[in-house]
C-alpha positions in Angstrom: 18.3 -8.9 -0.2 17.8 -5.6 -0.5 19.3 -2.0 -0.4 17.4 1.1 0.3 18.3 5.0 -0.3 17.2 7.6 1.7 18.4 10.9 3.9 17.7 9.5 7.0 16.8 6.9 9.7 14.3 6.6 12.7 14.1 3.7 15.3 11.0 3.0 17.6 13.0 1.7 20.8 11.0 -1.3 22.9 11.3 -4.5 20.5 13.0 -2.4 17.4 16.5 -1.2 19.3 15.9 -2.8 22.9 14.7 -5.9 23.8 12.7 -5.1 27.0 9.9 -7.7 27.0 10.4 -9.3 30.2 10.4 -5.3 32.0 7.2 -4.7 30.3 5.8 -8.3 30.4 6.2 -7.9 34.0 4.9 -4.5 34.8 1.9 -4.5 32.8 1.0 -8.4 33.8 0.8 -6.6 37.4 -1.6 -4.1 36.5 -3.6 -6.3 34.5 -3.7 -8.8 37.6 -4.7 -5.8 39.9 -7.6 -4.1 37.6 -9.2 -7.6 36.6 -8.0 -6.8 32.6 -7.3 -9.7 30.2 -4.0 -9.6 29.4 -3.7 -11.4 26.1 -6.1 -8.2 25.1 -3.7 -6.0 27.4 -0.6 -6.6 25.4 -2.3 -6.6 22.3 -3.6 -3.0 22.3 -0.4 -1.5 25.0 2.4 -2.7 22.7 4.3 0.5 21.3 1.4 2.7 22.4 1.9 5.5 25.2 1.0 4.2 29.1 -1.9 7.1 29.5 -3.5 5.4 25.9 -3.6 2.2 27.6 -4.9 3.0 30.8 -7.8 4.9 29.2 -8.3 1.6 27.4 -8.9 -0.7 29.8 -9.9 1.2 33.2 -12.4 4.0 31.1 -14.5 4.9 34.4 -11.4 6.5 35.8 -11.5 10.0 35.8 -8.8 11.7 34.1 -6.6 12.7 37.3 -6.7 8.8 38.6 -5.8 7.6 35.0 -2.6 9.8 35.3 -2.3 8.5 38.4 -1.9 5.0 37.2 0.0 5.7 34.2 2.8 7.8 36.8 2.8 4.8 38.9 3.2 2.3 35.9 6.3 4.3 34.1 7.8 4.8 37.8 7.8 1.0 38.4 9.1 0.2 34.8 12.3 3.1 36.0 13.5 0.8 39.0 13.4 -2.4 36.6 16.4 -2.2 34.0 17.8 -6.0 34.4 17.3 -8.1 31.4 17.4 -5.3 29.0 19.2 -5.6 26.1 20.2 -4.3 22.3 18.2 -6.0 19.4 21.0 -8.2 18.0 23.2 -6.1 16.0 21.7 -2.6 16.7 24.6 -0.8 18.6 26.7 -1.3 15.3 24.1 -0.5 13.1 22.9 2.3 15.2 26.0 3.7 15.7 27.5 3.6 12.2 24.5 6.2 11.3 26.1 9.9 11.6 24.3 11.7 14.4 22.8 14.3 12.0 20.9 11.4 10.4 19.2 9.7 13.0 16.5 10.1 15.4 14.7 8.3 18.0 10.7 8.1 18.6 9.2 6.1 21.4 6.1 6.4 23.0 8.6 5.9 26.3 8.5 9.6 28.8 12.4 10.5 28.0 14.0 9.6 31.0 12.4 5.6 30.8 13.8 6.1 27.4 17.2 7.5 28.3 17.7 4.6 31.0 17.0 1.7 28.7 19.0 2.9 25.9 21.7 2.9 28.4 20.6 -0.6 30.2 21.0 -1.5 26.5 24.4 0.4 26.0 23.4 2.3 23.2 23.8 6.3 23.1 20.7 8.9 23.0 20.3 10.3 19.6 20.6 14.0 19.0 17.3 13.7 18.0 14.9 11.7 20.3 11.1 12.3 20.2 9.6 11.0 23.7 5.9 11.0 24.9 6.7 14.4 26.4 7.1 16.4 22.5 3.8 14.7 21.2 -0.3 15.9 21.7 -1.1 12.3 20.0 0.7 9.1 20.6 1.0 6.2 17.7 -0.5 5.2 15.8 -1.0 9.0 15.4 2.0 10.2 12.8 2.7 13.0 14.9 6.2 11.6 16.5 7.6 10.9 13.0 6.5 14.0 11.4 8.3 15.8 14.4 11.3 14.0 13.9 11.4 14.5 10.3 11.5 18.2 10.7 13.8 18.3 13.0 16.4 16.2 10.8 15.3 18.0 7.9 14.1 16.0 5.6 11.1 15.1 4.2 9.0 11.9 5.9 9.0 9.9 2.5 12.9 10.6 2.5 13.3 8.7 5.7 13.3 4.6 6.8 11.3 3.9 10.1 12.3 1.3 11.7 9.6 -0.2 13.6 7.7 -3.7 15.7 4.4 -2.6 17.1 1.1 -2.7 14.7 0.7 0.7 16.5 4.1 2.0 15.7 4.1 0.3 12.1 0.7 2.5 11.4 2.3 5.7 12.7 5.5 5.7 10.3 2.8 4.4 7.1 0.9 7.6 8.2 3.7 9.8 7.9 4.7 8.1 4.3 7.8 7.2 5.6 9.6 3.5 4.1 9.1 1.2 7.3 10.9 -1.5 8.1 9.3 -4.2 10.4 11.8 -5.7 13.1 10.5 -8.8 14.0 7.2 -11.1 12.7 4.9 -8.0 12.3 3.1 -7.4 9.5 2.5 -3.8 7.0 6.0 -3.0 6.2 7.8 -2.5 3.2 10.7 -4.4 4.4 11.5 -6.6 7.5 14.5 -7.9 9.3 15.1 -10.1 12.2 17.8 -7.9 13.8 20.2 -6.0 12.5 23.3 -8.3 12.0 22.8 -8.9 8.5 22.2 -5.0 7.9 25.0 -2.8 6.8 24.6 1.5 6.5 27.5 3.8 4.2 27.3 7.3 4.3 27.8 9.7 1.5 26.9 13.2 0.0 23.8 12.4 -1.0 22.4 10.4 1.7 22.3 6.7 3.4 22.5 3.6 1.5 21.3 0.5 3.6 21.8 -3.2 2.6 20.8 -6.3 3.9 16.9 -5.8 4.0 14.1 -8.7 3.0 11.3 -7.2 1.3 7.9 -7.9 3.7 
């Protein structure tokens, strides 16, 4: 095992601090169904990626007011369907033992989908939280990370990104943030099945976590 050092920490949300898979499973298999789109390929490409990016994807012809249209419709369906969700095991106590000055969220989630599975998960919106509403470019674009770098104050290659999606795992490399993969993805530095083997201590001079497999 193995500790890290740095000023700060950022979590993706879907699959790194909440376990929605069966929401999104379910939401997405419905549009795949309706539009005639292969849904191995679906969840391939959608996973950790903003709605509009996917919807562009797979139904291209649309014009840019339908593709909205559908992406609206999508993100309001996934607002009425909260049951199942849960933490990633171990991340309230991890998450929460992180002072509030040193953490941020980025998801590719609007803010209030966001907001309600954070609570569906009982975990507590960060200070900082970068939605799909403070970003021109979604991930893999490093645009969310950057953001939230500057708004903690630290530099991106000071911070640990916390991450599952190939999408989201490219975004925090862009940045040249340390990312750690939650889960059986591949291009991290590190990677952890959950977070009940981790541990986080605070100090002056930043954040020491332990408890990490290098990737």
């Amino acid at each position: 095992m193995t500790s890290l050092q740095v000023r700060a920490i950022v979590f993706d949300m879907d699959g790194t601090l909440v376990d929605s898979t069966g929401v999104v499973e379910q939401v997405w298999g419905e549009f795949a169904a309706r539009y005639g789109v292969d849904l191995p390929e679906l969840f391939a490409f959608s996973h950790g990626r903003q709605a509009i990016d996917t919807v562009r994807r797979f139904l291209p012809d649309l014009d840019d007011d339908a593709q909205w249209a559908i992406s609206d419709q999508l993100q309001a369906d996934e607002l009425l369907r909260l049951d199942g969700i849960v933490e990633i095991g171990g991340a309230e106590v991890f998450f929460h033992g992180i002072p509030a000055s040193r953490v941020a969220l980025v998801t590719s989630a609007p803010r209030e989908l966001a907001l309600r599975r954070m609570e569906a998960a009982g975990m507590a919106f960060p200070l900082v939280t970068i939605t799909s509403e403070d970003v021109s470019s979604g991930k893999p674009n490093p645009e969310g990370y950057l953001t939230a770098a500057a708004r903690l104050g630290v530099e991106p290659h000071d911070m640990v990104v916390f991450e599952d999606a190939p999408a989201g795992i490219a975004a925090a490399r862009a940045s040249g943030a340390t990312v750690v993969v939650v889960g059986s993805g591949a291009g991290g530095d590190f990677r952890i099945d959950d977070y009940r083997a981790l541990t986080v201590t605070a100090d002056e001079s930043g954040l020491t976590v332990a408890g990490l497999s290098p990737a």
